[in-house]
MARKOL-430868 format. One line per 4 residues: number of its first residue (from 1); their letters; for each residue x, y, z negated of C-alpha. Coordinates in nm, 3 decimals. Example, Ala and Ser with C-alpha at 12.3 -4.5 7.8 and 13.67 -1.06 7.14 Angstrom:
2
1> as> 1.230,-0.450,-0.780 ~ 1.367,-0.106,-0.714
***
This chain:
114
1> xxxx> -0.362,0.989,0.611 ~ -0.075,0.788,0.401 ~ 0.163,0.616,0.638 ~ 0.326,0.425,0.341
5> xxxx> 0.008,0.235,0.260 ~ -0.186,0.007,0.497 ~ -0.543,0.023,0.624 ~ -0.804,0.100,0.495
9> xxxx> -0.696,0.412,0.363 ~ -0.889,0.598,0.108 ~ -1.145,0.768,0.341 ~ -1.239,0.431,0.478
13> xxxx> -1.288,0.291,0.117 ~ -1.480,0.520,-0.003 ~ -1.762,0.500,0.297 ~ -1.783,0.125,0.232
17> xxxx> -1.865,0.174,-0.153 ~ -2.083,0.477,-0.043 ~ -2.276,0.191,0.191 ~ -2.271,-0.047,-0.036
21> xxxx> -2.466,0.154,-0.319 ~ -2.693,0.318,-0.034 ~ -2.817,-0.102,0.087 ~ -3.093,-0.267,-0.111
25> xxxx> -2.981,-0.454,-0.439 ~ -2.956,-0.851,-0.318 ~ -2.856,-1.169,-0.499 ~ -2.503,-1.125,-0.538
29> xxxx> -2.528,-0.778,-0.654 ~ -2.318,-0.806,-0.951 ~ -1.999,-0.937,-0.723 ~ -2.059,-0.679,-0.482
33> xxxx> -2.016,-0.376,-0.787 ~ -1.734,-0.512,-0.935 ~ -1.590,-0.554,-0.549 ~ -1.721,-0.138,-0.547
37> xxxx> -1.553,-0.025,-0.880 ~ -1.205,-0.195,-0.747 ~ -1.219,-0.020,-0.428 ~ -1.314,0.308,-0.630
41> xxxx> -0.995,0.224,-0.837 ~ -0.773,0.127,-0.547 ~ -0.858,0.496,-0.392 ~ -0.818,0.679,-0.778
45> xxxx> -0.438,0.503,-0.783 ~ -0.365,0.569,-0.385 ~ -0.483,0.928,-0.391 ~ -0.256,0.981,-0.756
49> xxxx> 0.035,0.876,-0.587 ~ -0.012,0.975,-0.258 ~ 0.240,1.304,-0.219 ~ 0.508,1.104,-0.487
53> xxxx> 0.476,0.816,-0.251 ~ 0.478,0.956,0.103 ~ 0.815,1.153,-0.023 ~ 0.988,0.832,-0.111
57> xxxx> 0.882,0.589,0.144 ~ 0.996,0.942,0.391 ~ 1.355,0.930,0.216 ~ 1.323,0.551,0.263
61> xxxx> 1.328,0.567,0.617 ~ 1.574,0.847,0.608 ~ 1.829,0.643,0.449 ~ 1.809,0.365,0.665
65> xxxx> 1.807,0.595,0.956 ~ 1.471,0.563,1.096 ~ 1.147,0.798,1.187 ~ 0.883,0.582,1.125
69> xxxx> 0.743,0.207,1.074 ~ 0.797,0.097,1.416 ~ 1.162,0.138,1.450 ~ 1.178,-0.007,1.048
73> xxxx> 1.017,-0.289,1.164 ~ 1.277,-0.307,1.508 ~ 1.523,-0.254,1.261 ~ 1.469,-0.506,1.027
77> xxxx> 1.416,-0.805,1.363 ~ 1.760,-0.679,1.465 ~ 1.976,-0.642,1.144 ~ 2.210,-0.905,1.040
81> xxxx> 2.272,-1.046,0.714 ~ 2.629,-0.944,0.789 ~ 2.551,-0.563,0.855 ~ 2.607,-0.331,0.561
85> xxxx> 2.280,-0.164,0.622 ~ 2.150,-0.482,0.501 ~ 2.141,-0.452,0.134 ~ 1.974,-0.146,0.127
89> xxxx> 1.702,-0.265,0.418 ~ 1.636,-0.529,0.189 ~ 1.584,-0.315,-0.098 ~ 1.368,-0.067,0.092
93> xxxx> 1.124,-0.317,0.188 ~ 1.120,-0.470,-0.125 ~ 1.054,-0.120,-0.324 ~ 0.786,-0.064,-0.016
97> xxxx> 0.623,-0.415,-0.140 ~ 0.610,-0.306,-0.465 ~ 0.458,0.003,-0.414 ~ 0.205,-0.122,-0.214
101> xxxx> 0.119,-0.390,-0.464 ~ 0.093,-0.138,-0.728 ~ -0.204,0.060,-0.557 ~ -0.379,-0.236,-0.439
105> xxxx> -0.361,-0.428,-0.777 ~ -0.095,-0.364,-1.037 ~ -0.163,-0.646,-1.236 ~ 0.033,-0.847,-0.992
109> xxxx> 0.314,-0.702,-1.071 ~ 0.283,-0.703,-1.426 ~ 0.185,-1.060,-1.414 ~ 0.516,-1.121,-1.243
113> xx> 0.663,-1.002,-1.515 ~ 0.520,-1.263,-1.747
***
């Protein structure tokens, strides 16, 4: 599925809240639905921005002259402070963070803010 997003992806989220509400209530039931409704929100914000972010982190790799994660990541071991790619690599990965953080939780980031 998304490339720009880690594991699990949203296919993979949803079977674990599906489980989840298929087991048996137990004693921590009330940690283990609000632990369900953030994985059901995680999946609502990475499926909204899915095509929006899959474009960018594309034109992302484009820019730095890479096909995919693997030669980012051989990219970024090898660059040089020194290199003018640099600046933009550094960017990149820091616009990558931040869209990452924003699926996963955005009150990070407006905590950061703060």
């Amino acid at each position: 599925m998304s490339t720009c997003h880690d594991r699990p992806d949203p296919v993979e989220l949803l079977a674990a809240v599906r489980e989840f509400l298929a087991a048996p209530p137990g004693d921590r039931e009330a940690l283990h639905r609000r632990v369900a409704a953030n994985v059901v929100a995680i999946v609502e914000r990475q499926l909204s921005s899915a095509a929006e972010d899959e474009a960018t982190h594309a034109a992302r790799l484009d820019d730095l002259g890479v096909t995919d994660e693997r030669e980012l990541a051989a990219l970024a071991a090898t660059l040089g402070e020194d290199d003018p790619r640099y600046p933009l690599l550094t960017a990149h990965l820091a616009a990558w963070a931040r869209a990452k953080v924003a699926v996963v939780n955005p009150r990070y980031l407006e905590d950061a803010r703060r």
